[in-house]
N, C-alpha and C positions, 0 to 999 in steps of 0.2 A: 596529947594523945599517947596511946600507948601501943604493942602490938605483944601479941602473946606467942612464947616461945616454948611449946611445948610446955613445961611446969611455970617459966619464969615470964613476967609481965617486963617488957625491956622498955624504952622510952624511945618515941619514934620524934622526931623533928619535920618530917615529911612522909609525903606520899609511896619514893623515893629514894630514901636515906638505909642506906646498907646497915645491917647489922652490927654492932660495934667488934662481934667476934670475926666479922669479914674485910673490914678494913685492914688493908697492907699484904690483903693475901689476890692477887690477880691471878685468875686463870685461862691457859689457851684454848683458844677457838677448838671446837671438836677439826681435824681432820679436812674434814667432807665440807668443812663454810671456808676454809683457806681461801688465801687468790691462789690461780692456777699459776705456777711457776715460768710455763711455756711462755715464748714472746709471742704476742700478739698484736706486734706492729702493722701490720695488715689490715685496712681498713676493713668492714663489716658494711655487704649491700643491704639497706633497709627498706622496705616500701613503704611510704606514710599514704594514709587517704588523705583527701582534703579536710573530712570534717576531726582527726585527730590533732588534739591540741598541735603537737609539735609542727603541724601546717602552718603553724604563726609563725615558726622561727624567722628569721630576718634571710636565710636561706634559701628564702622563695624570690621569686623572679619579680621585677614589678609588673609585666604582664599577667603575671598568676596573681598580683596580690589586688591589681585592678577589675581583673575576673570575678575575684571573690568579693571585691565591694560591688558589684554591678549586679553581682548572684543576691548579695544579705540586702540591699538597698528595694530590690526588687522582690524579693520575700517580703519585706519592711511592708513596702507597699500596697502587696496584694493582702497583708493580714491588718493594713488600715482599712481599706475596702470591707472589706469580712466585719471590720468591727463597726464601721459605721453603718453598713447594711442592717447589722444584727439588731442595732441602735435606732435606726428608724424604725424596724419590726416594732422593737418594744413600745416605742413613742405612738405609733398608730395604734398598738393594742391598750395603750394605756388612753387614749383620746379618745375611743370606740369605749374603752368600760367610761370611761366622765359622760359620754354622750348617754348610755345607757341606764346610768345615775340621774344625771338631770331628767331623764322621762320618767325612771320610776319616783322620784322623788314629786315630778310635775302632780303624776297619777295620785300618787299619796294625799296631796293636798286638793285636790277632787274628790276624792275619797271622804275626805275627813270633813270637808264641808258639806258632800251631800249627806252622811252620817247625821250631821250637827243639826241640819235641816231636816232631819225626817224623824232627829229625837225632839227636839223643838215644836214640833207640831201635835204632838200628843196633849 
């Protein structure tokens, strides 16, 4: 591949790969992205919710982390119910159309027989 350099086509090696005119030249961070000089040994108070990742950390209490498997196991549960509820729905409505199939189908074939009998007799 290659990448174009205003007039000149240069040879690219990657996605990635600097310029060959910018290699060995590094530049400093603007300013304003620096780390801040000050010491900031002073912890930092943070609130996490429970459902933010970091609630996983190993930081959490085991009564907190026993909470939350009692909370997820118990959601678990209530959205197998939901799914096998839904599931029988469908199972009934699917049993209800077979049911309605074999009548019309029964029908069909009385139909086609008395048809057969009434061309028959001509």
């Amino acid at each position: 591949m290659s990448k174009m350099d205003g007039q000149h086509i240069l040879p690219s090696f990657g996605p990635y790969d600097p310029h060959p005119a910018m290699i060995g030249s590094v530049r400093q961070p603007h300013s304003s992205t620096r780390a801040p000089s000050q010491d900031t040994s002073e912890p930092v108070e943070t609130t996490i919710e429970l459902d933010d990742l970091r609630a996983m950390s190993p930081r959490m209490t085991s009564e907190e982390v026993e909470a939350l498997e009692r909370e997820i196991h118990t959601e678990l549960r209530r959205h197998a119910r939901a799914l096998q509820d839904s599931l029988l729905l469908i199972f009934n409505l699917v049993e209800a159309v077979k049911e309605g199939h074999e009548k019309l189908d029964s029908n069909n074939k009385v139909l086609q027989k008395y048809i057969g009998d009434l061309t028959s007799m001509r």
